[in-house]
C-alpha positions as CSV (number, residue, x, y, z in Angstrom):
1,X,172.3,79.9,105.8
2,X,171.2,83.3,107.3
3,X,172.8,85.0,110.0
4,X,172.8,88.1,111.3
5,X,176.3,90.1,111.3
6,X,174.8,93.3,112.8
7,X,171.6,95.2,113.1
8,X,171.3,95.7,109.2
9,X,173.6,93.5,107.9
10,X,172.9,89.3,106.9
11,X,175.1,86.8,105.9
12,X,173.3,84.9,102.8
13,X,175.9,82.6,101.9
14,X,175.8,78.6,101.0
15,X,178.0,75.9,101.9
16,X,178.7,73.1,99.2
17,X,179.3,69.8,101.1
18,X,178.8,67.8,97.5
19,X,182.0,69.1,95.4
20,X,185.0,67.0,94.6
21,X,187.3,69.3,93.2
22,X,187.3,73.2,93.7
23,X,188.5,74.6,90.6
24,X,188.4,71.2,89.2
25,X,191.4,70.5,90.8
26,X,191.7,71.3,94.9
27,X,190.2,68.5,96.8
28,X,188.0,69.8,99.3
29,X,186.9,67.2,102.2
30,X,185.6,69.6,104.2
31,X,183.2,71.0,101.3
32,X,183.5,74.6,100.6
33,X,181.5,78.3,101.3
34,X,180.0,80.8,98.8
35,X,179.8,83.5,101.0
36,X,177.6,86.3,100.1
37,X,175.9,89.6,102.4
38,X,173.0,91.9,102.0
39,X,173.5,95.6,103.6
40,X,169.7,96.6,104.4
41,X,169.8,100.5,105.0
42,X,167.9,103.4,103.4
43,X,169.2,101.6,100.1
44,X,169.8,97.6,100.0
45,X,173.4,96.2,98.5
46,X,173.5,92.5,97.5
47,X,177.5,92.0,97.9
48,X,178.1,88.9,95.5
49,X,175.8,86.0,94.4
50,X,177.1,82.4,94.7
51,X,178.0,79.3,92.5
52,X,175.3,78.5,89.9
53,X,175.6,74.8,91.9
54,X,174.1,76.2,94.7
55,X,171.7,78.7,92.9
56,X,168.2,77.7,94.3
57,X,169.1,77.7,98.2
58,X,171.3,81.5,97.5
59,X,167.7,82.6,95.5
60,X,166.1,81.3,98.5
61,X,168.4,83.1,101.3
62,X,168.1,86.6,99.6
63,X,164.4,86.3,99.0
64,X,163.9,85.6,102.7
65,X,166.4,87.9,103.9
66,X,165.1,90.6,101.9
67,X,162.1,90.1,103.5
68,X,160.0,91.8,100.7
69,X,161.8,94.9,100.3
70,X,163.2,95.4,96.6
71,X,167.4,95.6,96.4
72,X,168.6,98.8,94.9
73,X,172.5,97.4,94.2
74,X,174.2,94.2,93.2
75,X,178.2,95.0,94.2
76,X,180.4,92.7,92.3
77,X,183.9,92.4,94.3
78,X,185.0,89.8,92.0
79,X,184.0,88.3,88.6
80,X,185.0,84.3,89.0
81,X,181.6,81.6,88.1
82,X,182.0,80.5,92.3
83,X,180.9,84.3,92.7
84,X,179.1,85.3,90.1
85,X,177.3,83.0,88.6
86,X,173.8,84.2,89.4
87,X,174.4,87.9,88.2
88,X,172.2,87.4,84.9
89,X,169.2,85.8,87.6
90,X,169.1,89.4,89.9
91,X,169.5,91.4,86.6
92,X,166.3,89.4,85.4
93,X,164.3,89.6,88.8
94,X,165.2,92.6,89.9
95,X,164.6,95.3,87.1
96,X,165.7,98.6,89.0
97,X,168.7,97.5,90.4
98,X,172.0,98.8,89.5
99,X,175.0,96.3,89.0
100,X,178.3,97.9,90.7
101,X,181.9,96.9,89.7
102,X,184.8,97.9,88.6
103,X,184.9,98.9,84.9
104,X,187.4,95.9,84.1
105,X,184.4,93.7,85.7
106,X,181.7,95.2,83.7
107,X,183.7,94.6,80.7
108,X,184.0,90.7,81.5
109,X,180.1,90.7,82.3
110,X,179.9,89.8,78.4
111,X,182.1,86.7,78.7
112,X,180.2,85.1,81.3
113,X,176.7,85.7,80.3
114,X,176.1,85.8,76.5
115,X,173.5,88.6,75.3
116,X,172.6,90.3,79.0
117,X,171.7,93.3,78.7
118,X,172.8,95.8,81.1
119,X,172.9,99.2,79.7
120,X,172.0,101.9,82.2
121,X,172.2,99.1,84.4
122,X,175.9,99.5,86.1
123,X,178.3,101.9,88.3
124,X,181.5,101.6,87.5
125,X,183.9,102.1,90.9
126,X,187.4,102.5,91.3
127,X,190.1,103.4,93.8
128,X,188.3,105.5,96.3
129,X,184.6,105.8,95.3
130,X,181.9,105.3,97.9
131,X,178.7,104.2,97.2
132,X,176.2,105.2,99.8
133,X,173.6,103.6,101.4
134,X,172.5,105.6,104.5
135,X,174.3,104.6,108.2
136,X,176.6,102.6,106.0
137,X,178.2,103.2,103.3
138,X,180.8,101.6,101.0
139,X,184.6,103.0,100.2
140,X,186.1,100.9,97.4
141,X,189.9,99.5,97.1
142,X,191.5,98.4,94.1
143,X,192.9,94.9,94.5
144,X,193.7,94.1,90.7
145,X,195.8,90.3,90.5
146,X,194.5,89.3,94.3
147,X,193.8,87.2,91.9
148,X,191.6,88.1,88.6
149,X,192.3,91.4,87.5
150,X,188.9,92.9,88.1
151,X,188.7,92.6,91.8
152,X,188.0,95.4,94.1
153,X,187.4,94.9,98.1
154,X,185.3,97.4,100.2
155,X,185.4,98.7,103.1
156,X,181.8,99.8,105.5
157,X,183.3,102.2,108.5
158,X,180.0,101.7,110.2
159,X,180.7,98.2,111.0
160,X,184.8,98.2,110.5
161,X,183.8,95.4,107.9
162,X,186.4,94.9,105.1
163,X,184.4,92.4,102.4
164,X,188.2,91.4,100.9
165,X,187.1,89.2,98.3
166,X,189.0,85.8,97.9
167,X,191.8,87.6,100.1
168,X,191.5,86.0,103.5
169,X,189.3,83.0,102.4
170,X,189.9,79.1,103.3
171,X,188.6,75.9,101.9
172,X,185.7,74.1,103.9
173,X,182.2,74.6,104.2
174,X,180.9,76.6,107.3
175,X,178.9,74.1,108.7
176,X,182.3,72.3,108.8
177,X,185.0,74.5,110.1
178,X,182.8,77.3,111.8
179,X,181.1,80.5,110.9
180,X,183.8,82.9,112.9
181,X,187.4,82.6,112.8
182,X,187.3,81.5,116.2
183,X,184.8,78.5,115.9
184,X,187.7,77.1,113.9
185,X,190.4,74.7,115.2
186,X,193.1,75.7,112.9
187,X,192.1,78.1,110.1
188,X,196.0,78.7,109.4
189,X,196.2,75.4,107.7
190,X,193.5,75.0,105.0
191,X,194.3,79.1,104.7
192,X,197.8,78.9,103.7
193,X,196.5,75.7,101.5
194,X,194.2,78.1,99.8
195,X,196.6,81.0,100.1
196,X,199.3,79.3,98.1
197,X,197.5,77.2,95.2
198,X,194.8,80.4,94.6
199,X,196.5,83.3,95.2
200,X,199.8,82.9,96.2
201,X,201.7,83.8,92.9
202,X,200.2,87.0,93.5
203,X,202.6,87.8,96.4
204,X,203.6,91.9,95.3
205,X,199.3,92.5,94.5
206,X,198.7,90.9,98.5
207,X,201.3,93.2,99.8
208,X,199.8,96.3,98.0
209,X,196.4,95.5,99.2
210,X,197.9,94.8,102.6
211,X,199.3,98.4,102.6
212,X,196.1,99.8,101.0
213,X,194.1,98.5,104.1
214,X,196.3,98.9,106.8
215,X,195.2,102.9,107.5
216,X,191.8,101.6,108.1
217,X,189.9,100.5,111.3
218,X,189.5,96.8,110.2
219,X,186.8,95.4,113.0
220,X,186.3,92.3,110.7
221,X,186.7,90.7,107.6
222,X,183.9,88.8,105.6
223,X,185.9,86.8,103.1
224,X,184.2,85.4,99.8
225,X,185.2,82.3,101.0
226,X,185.3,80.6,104.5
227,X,184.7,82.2,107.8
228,X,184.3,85.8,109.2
229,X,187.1,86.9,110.7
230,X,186.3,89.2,113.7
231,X,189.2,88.1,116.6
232,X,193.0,88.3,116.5
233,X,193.2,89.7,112.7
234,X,196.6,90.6,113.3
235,X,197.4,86.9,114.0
236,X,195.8,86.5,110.5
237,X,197.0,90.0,108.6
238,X,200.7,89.2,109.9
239,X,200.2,85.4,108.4
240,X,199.0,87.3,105.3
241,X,202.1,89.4,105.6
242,X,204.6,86.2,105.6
243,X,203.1,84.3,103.1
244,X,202.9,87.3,100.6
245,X,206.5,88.3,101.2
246,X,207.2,84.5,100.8
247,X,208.9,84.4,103.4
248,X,209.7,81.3,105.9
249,X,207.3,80.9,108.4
250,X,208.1,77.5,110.2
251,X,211.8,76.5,110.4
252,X,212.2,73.1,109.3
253,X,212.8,70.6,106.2
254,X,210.2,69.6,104.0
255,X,211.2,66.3,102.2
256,X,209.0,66.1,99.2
257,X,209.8,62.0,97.7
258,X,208.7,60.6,94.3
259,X,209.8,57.0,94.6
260,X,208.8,54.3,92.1
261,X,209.8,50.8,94.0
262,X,210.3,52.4,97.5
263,X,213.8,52.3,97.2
264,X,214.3,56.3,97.2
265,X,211.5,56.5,99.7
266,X,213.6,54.5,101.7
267,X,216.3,57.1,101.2
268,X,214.1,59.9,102.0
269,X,213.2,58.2,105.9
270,X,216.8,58.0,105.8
271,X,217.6,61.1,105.7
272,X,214.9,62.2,108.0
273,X,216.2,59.5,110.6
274,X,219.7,61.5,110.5
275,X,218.3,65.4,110.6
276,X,215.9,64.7,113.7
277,X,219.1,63.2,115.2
278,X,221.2,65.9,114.5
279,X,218.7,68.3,116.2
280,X,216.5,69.5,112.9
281,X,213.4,71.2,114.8
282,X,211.2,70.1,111.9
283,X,210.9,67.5,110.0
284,X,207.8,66.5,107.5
285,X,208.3,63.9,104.5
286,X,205.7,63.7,101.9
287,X,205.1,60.8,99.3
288,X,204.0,62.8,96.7
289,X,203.0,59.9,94.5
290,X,199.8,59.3,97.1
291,X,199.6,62.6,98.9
292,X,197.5,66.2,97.9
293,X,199.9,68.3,95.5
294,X,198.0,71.5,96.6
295,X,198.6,70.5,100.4
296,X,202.9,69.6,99.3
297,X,202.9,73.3,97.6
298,X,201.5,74.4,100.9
299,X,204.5,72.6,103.0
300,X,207.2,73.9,100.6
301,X,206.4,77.6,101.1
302,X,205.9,77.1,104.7
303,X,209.6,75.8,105.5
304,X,213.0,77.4,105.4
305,X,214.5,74.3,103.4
306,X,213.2,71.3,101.4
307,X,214.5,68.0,100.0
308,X,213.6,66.8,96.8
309,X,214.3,63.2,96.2
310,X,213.5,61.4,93.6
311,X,213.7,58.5,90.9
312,X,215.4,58.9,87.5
313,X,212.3,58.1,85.2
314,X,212.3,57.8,81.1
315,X,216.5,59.5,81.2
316,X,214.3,62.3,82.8
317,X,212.7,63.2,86.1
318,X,209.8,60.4,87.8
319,X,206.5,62.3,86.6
320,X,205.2,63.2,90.1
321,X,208.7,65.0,91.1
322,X,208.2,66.7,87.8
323,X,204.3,68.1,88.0
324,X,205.3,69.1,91.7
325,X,207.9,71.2,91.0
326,X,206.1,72.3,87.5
327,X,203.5,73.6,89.9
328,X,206.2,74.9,92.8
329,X,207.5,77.2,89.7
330,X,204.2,78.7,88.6
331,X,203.0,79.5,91.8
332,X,206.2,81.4,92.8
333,X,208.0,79.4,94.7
334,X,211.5,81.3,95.6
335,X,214.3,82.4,98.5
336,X,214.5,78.9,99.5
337,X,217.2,76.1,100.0
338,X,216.3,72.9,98.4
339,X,219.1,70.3,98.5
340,X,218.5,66.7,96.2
341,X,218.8,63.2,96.6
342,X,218.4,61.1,93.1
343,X,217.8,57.6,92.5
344,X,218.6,55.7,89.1
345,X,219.4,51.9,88.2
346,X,221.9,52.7,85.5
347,X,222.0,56.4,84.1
348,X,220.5,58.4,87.2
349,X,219.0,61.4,85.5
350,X,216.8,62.9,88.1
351,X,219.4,65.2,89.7
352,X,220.2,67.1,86.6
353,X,216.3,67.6,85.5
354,X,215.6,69.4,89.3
355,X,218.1,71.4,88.9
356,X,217.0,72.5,85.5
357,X,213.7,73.0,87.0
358,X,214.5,74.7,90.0
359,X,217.1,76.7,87.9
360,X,214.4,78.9,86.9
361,X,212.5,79.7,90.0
362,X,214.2,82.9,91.4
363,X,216.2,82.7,94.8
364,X,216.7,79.0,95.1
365,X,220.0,78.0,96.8
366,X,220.8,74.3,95.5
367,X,222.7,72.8,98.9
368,X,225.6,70.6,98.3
369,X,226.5,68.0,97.7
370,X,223.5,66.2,95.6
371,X,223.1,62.9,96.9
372,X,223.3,59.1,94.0
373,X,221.5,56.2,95.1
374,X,222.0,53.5,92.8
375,X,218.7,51.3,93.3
376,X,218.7,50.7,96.4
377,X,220.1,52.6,99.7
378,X,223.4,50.5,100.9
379,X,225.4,51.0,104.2
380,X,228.0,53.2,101.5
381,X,225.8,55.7,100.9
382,X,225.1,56.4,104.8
383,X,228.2,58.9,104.7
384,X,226.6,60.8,102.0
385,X,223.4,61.6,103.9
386,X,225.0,62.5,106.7
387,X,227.0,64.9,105.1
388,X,223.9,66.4,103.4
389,X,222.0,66.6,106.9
390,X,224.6,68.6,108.1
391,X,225.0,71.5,105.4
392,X,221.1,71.7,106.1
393,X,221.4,72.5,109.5
């Protein structure tokens, strides 16, 4: 795809509508976007290549957006294979063109592409340097762990255009949720997906970046991944803001349920019977034996409390409970209230391993009282759900 973002500035990007797993582990039904741009001024900057999956139709795009004219810089914002992958290709075909990075990026070049050669070939940038090009010109901002340490964004005052690297990006191919922000029906929701399980553990490095970029007249972002943002960003910089200062942004109960039989299932639409009852503005439960663990990470950042309930499994914790909260932990997961409801036949089990686990994420409030099912949900155990209901409200 080619478009035109202004008067010497294309979009050159692909969309992948033929990948399973992002990262080998996001499902992506929507496909995903390599987005890439070419500045054509006095001097031509290349910002990014693409996926090697896509390489033929990203060769294709900059051939016939540079219309014949030879590039003078590759820019390099950030060094991951989904953006980066075709650097050794350019190097190759274009022999007089300089590679610019930041010097932690040029020093990774090596683990990517074995015996390039790029001596006299690269610019190191950092905080501050600007890298002319005539009308337009590049100011560079260090944006180390948003996510890889490497990563620098810029920003082009001719056109307000901060390219921000995976900050600001989304899953789903354009073609699929729209080129501009506002072509698409809810970018806050595969955002804060992507947000979360890609960069979300990176809370402090968002904020300082945030801060970094808040001075500057921002006219629109052009993210390395999903659409250009152009309308509203402060409805997207003060999402940003929330997520990276993981704080609450929907009031409401997240019930996250690993049942093995459906007997603790059943507890869990129990429970979630009582609190819309007693008034609970929000709630959402989630089987997470059959459901997206990226999209159940996304649901227990975005509300103020979460239930965990789940079956007592091998005198431990039922394995899907277990990787969910595994992952909860290493993506930062904190300053939350999480209240528990365990299931177990004859030496319930489940109780004490959450705790354990949730023991060591920082800021977690464990709401009393913990909630015993034995097997199967009885008439006696009503009480006890309705007394947890109510210390969650």
């Amino acid at each position: 795809m080619i478009k035109n973002l202004s008067d010497k500035v294309k979009y050159i990007g692909v969309d992948d509508l033929d990948l399973d797993l992002f990262e080998s582990q996001y499902i992506v039904p929507e496909g995903m976007a390599y987005n890439s741009y070419v500045i054509l001024d006095d001097k031509v900057a290349v910002m990014d290549t693409a996926d090697a999956r896509k390489a033929d139709e990203w060769k294709s795009n900059l051939r016939e957006a540079l219309a014949g004219r030879q590039p003078d810089y590759l820019v390099v914002h950030h060094m991951e294979p989904d953006h980066s992958a075709l650097i050794a290709w350019v190097l190759a075909e274009f022999p007089a063109l300089t590679l610019v990075a930041s010097a932690k990026a040029i020093q990774m070049l090596g683990q990517f592409f074995e015996d390039i050669q790029v001596e006299g070939r690269t610019l190191a940038v950092k905080e501050g340097s600007v890298l002319e090009l005539g009308s337009h010109s590049l100011k560079f901002i260090g944006a180390p762990m948003v996510h890889w340490p490497e990563v620098m964004v810029s920003f082009d005052e001719a056109d307000g255009a901060l390219y921000s690297a995976d900050a600001f990006g989304k899953f789903g191919a354009l073609n699929k949720c729209g080129f501009y922000g506002r072509d698409d029906e809810d970018w806050s929701c595969e955002g804060r997906r992507y947000y979360f399980n890609i960069v979300g553990k990176y809370g402090a490095p968002v904020r300082t970046l945030l801060g970094k970029v808040a001075g500057l007249a921002v006219k629109t972002i052009r993210p390395l991944h999903g659409p250009i943002l152009e309308d509203n960003l402060s409805e997207y910089i003060s999402l940003y803001t929330t997520w990276s200062n993981y704080a609450v942004e929907t009031k409401g109960i997240f019930i996250a349920c690993a049942s093995i039989h459906g007997g603790t299932m059943a507890a869990a639409e129990k429970l979630a019977e009582i609190l819309r009852a007693k008034g609970a503005p929000r709630v959402v439960v989630s089987d997470l034996c059959r459901s997206d663990i990226a999209e159940n990470v996304e649901d227990a950042f975005r509300h103020s409390v979460m239930v965990c309930c789940a079956s007592s499994y091998d005198a431990g914790l039922f394995t899907p409970m277990y990787d969910f909260l595994h992952r909860l932990q290493i993506k930062g997961y904190c300053n939350r209230k999480v209240a528990l409801v365990e299931n177990g036949s004859w030496a319930p089990s489940a109780g004490r391993v959450m705790k354990e686990m949730l023991g060591a994420m920082n800021g977690i409030e464990i709401v009393e009282p913990m909630v015993t099912i034995k097997s199967r949900m009885k008439a006696a155990d009503i009480p006890a759900l309705e007394d947890l209901a109510s210390a969650l409200l």
